[in-house]
C-alpha positions in Angstrom: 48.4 0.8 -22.6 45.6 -1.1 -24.2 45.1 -4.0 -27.0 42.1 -4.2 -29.2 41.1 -8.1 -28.3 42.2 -10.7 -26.8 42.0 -14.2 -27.1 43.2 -17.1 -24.8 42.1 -20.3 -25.0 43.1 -24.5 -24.8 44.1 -26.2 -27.7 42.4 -29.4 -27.0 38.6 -27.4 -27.1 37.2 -24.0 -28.1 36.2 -23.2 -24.2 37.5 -19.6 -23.3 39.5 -18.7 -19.7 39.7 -14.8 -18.3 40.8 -12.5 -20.7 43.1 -9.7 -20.3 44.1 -6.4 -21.5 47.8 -6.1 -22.1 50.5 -3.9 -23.2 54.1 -4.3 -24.1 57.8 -2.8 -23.5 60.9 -3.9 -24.5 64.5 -3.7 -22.7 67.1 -6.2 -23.3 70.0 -6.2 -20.6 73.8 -5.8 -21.3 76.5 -7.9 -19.8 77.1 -4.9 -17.2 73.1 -4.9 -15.7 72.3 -2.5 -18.4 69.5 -2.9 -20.6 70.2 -1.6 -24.2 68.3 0.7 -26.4 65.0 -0.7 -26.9 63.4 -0.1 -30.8 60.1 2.1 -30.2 57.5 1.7 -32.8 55.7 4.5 -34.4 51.8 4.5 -34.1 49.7 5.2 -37.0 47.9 8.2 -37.9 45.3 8.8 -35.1 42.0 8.6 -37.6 43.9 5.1 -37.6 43.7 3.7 -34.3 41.4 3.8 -31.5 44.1 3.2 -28.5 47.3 3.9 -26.9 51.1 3.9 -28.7 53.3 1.8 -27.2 56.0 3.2 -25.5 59.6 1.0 -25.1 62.3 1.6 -22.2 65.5 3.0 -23.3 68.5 2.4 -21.2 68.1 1.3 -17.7 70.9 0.9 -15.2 71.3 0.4 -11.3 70.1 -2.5 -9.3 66.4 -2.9 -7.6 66.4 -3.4 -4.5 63.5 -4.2 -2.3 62.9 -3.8 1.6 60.5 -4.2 4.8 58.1 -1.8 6.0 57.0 -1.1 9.5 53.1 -1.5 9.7 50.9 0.4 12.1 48.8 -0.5 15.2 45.0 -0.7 14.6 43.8 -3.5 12.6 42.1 -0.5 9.8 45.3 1.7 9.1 46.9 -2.0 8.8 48.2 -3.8 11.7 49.9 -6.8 11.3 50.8 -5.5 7.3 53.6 -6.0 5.3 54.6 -4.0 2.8 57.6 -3.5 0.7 59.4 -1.0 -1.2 60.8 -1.7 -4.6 63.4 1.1 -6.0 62.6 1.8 -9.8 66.0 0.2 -11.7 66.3 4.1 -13.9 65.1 6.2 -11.4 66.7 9.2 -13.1 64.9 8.5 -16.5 61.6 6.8 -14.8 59.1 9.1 -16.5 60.8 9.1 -19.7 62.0 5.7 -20.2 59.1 4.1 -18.3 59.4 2.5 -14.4 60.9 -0.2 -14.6 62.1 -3.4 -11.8 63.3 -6.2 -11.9 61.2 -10.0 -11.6 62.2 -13.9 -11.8 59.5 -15.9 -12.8 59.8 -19.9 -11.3 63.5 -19.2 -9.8 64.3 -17.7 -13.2 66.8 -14.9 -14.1 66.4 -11.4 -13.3 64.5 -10.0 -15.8 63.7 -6.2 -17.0 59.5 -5.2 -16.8 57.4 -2.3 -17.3 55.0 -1.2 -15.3 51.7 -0.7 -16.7 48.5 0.9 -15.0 46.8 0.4 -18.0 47.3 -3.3 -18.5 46.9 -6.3 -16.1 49.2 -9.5 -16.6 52.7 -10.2 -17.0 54.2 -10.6 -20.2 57.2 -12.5 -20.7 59.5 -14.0 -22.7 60.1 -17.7 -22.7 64.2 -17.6 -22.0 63.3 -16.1 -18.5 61.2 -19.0 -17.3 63.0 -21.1 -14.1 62.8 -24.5 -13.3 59.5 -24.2 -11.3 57.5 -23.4 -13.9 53.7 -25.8 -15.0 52.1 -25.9 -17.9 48.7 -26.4 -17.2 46.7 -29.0 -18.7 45.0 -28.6 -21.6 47.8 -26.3 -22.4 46.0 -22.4 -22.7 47.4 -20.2 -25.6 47.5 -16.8 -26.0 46.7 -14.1 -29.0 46.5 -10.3 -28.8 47.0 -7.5 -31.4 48.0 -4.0 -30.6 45.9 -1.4 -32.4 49.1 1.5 -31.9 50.6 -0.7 -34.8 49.3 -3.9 -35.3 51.6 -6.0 -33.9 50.4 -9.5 -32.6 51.7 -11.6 -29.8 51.2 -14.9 -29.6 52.2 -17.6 -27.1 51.0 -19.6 -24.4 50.1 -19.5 -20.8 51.8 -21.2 -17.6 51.9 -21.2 -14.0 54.3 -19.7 -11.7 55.6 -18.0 -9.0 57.1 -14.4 -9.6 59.3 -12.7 -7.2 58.9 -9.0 -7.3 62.1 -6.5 -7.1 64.8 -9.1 -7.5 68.5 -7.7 -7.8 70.7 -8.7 -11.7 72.6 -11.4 -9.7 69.5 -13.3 -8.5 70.3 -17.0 -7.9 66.7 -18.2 -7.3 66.0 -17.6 -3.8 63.4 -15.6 -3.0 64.1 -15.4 0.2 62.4 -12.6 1.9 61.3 -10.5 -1.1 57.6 -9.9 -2.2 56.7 -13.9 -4.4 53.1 -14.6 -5.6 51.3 -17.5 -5.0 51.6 -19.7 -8.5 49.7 -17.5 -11.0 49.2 -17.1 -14.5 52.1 -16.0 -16.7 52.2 -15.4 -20.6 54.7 -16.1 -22.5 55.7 -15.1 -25.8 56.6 -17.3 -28.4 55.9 -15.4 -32.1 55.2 -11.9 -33.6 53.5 -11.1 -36.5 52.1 -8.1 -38.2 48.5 -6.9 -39.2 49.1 -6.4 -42.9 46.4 -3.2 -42.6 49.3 -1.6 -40.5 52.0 -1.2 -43.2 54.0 0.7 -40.1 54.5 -2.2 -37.9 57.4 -3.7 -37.0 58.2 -7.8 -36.2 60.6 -7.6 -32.8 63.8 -9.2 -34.0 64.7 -10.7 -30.3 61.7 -12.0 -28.5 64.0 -11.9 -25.5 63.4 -8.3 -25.5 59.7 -8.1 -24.1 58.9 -7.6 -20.4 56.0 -6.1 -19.4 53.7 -6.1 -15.7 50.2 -4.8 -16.0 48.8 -4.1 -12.8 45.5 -2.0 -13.6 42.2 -2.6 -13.0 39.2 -3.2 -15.2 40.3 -2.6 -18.8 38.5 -5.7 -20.2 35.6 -6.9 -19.0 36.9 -10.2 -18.7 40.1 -9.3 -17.0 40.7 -10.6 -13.0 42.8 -9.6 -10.6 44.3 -13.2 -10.8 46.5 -11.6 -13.4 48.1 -8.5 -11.7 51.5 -9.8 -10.3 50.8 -7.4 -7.5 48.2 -8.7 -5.9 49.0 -11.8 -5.8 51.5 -11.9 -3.7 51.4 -14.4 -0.7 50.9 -12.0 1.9 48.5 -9.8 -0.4 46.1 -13.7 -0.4 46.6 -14.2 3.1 45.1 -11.1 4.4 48.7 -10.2 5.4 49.3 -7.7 3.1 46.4 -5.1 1.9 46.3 -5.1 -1.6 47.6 -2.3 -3.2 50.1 -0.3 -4.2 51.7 3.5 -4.7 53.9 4.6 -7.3 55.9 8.1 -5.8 58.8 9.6 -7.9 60.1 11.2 -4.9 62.0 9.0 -4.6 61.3 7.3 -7.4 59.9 4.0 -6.3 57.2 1.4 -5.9 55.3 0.5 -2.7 53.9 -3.5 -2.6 51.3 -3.7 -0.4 49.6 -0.4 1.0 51.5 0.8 3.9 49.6 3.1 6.8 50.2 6.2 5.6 48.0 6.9 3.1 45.8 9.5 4.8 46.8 12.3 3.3 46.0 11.1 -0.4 42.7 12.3 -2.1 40.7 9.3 -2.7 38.0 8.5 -5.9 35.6 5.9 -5.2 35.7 3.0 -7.9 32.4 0.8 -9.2 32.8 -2.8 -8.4 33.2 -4.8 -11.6 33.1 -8.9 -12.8 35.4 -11.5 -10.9 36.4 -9.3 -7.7 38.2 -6.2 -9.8 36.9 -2.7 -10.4 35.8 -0.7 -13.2 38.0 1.6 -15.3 35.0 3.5 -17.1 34.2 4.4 -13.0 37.4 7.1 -12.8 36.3 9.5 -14.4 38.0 13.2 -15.3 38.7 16.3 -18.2 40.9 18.0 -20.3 40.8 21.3 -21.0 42.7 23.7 -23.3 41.4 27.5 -21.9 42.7 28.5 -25.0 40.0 27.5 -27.0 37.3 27.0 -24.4 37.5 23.3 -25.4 37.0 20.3 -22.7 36.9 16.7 -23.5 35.8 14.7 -20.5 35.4 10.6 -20.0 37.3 7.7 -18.2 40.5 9.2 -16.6 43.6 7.0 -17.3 47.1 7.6 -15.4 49.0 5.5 -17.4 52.4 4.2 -16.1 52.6 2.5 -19.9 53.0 5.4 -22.3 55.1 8.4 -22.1 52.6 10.2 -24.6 48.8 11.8 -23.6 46.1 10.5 -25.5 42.5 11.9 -25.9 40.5 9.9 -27.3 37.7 12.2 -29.4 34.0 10.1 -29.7 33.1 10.2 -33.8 31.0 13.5 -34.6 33.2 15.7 -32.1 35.6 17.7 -34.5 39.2 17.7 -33.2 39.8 21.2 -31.7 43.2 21.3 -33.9 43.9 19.9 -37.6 46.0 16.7 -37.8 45.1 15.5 -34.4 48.1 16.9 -32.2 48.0 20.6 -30.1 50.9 22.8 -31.1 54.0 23.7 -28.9 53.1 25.9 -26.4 49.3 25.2 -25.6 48.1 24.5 -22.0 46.5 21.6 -21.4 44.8 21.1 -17.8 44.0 17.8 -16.5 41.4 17.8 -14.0 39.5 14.0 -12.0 36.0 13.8 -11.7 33.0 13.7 -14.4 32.5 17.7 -14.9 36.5 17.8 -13.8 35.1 19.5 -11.1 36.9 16.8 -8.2 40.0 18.2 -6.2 41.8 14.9 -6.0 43.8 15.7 -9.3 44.2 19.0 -10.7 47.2 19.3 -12.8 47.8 21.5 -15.7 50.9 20.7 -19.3 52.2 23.2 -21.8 53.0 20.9 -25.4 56.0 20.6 -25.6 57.6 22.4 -22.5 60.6 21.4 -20.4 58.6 21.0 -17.0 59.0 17.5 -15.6 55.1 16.7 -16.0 55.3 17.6 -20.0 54.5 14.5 -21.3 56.4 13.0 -24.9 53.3 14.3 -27.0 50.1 15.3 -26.7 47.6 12.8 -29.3 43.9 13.1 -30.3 42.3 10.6 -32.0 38.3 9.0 -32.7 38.0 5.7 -30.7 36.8 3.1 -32.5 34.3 2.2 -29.9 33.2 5.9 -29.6 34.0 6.1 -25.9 36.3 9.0 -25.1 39.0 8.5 -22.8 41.8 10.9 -21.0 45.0 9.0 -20.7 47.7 11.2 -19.0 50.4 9.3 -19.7 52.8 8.8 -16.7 54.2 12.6 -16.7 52.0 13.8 -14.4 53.5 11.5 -11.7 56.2 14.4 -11.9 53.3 15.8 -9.8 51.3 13.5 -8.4 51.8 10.1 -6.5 49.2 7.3 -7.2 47.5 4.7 -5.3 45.4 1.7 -6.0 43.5 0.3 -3.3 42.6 -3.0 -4.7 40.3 -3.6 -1.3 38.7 -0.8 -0.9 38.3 -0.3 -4.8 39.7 3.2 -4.5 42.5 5.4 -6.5 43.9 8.1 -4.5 46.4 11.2 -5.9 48.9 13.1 -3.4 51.1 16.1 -4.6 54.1 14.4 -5.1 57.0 15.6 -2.0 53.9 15.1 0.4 55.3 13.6 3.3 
């Protein structure tokens, strides 16, 4: 998912710190572990808006858990690595609902997030923070506007540890699961509404919002500093390559690049400001063979939204009236700039029943003109993803690969 601007900035002088792009989710847990029904908000009209709907987590049960694994023997395929596995918390409803674990933030609660490729920073609200949480001095604030519905978050920024795949009992101790160094966290504090966006809705429970970017490169301001990921201890020490996989078979999240990761088809990434890598440099199509129509431009697998988005640049007419393909159209996804690259090739009929049919299919004009494919996260019903965050590589593997 993506915002339209960001600010983030001291209240003592004008001076700006690293921006980010960010996205949000809500879940809200129950007294049992459960998190209840989250309200979804309905995105304008698609002449409307130049970016991705937001998508919220419905109800999500079970407890994350996280483990150890092995690492190999040669210094390249990652001796001396750590990595960890972090069970998505709905596993049965990932793709739907969104893929979702558990985090504390400074010895906090356990608290419900949503992972987002197209986003990086952690999103939180301010009931969740621990006791070993800073403020930094001058205190930074925090303001960003969703252009799916207008909705504004606002807040300010601290420091802290998060601990990554935490369990609804946790007591504090991290003990041995994935912990960043202290990093920056946001945390909401009000909602508003863009009047312009006479659909948007105020979030009656702040306590609601949880949401982990851990992209790459969606604002050219955005670091690495703020993906939870890879900044955990090991991932800073050189223990730990930075990275990560997201498999739904099973459904689950790897910290840390293990050693077998061979067998995934990797696309080279451009390097980008402040150590991260650029989005605009994966590249890929859609195609409907129906109508001999392709649309190609950055390539998005977004963990965010449970929709597919093409964004259409201004002058392009939109191959179907009212912006949406009908039931029943094919829809191929294809990596690369001509969509001519073997490392994804994956192809949805609207409104199907297959597992990699994503909630809808959108077309819209950008704003800025640039035309984007956003998959949604549906087609990890087919593919696994990785991030190499050292190499500045993404890598696709049919999903049941062993």
């Amino acid at each position: 998912m993506r915002i339209k601007a960001v600010w983030i900035g001291s209240l003592r002088a004008s001076t700006f710190a690293p921006a980010f792009a960010a996205s949000l989710a809500c879940s809200s847990p129950n007294p049992d572990g459960t998190a209840a029904q989250a309200t979804s908000r309905a995105p304008l009209p698609p002449s409307q808006v130049d970016e991705d709907s937001v998508s919220s987590i419905s109800s999500v049960s079970s407890v994350s858990s996280v483990s150890s694994v092995p690492s190999a023997s040669s210094v390249d395929a990652g001796a001396g690595y750590v990595s960890y596995v972090v069970p998505f918390t709905s596993p049965s409803t990932a793709l739907d609902a969104g893929l979702s674990i558990r985090v504390s933030v400074g010895g906090g609660p356990s608290h419900f997030v949503e992972l987002d490729t197209g986003s990086q920073a952690l999103i939180v609200p301010e009931s969740v923070l621990g006791p070993n949480v800073t403020t930094p001095s001058p205190q930074q604030t925090f303001s960003l506007e969703y252009t799916s519905d207008g909705l504004t978050l606002s807040g300010n920024v601290v420091t802290a540890q998060v601990t990554v795949g935490v369990t609804p009992s946790f007591d504090g101790d991290a003990g041995a699961l994935p912990t960043t160094i202290p990093m920056p966290v946001r945390v909401v504090q009000s909602a508003s509404c863009n009047a312009a966006y006479p659909q948007c809705t105020v979030p009656t429970n702040l306590d609601t919002i949880g949401m982990m970017g851990i992209g790459f490169g969606s604002d050219a301001t955005t670091t690495p500093v703020d993906n939870v990921l890879l900044q955990i201890a090991q991932a800073t020490t050189g223990a730990m390559r930075p990275g990560f996989v997201i498999s739904m078979n099973p459904p689950q999240l790897t910290v840390g690049l293990p050693t077998s990761t061979s067998d995934f088809a990797r696309v080279a990434l451009s390097p980008g400001a402040s150590g991260d890598w650029l989005a605009s440099s994966l590249t890929g199509c859609a195609r409907i063979p129906s109508l001999a129509w392709t649309l190609c431009g950055t390539l998005l697998v977004d963990t965010g939204i449970g929709a597919s988005i093409l964004a259409i640049p201004y002058g392009e007419a939109m191959p179907y009236d009212g912006g949406a393909p009908p039931s029943g159209v094919e829809i191929d996804f294809t990596s690369g700039a001509d969509g001519g690259s073997a490392t994804l090739a994956d192809d949805v009929t609207v409104a199907s029943t297959a597992a990699t049919t994503p909630s809808a299919v959108e077309m819209r004009h950008p704003l800025d003109g640039t035309p984007l494919v956003n998959t949604g996260r549906h087609l990890l019903a087919a593919y696994d993803y990785l991030f190499d965050a050292k190499a500045g590589e993404v890598g696709f593997r049919k999903a049941g690969s062993p």
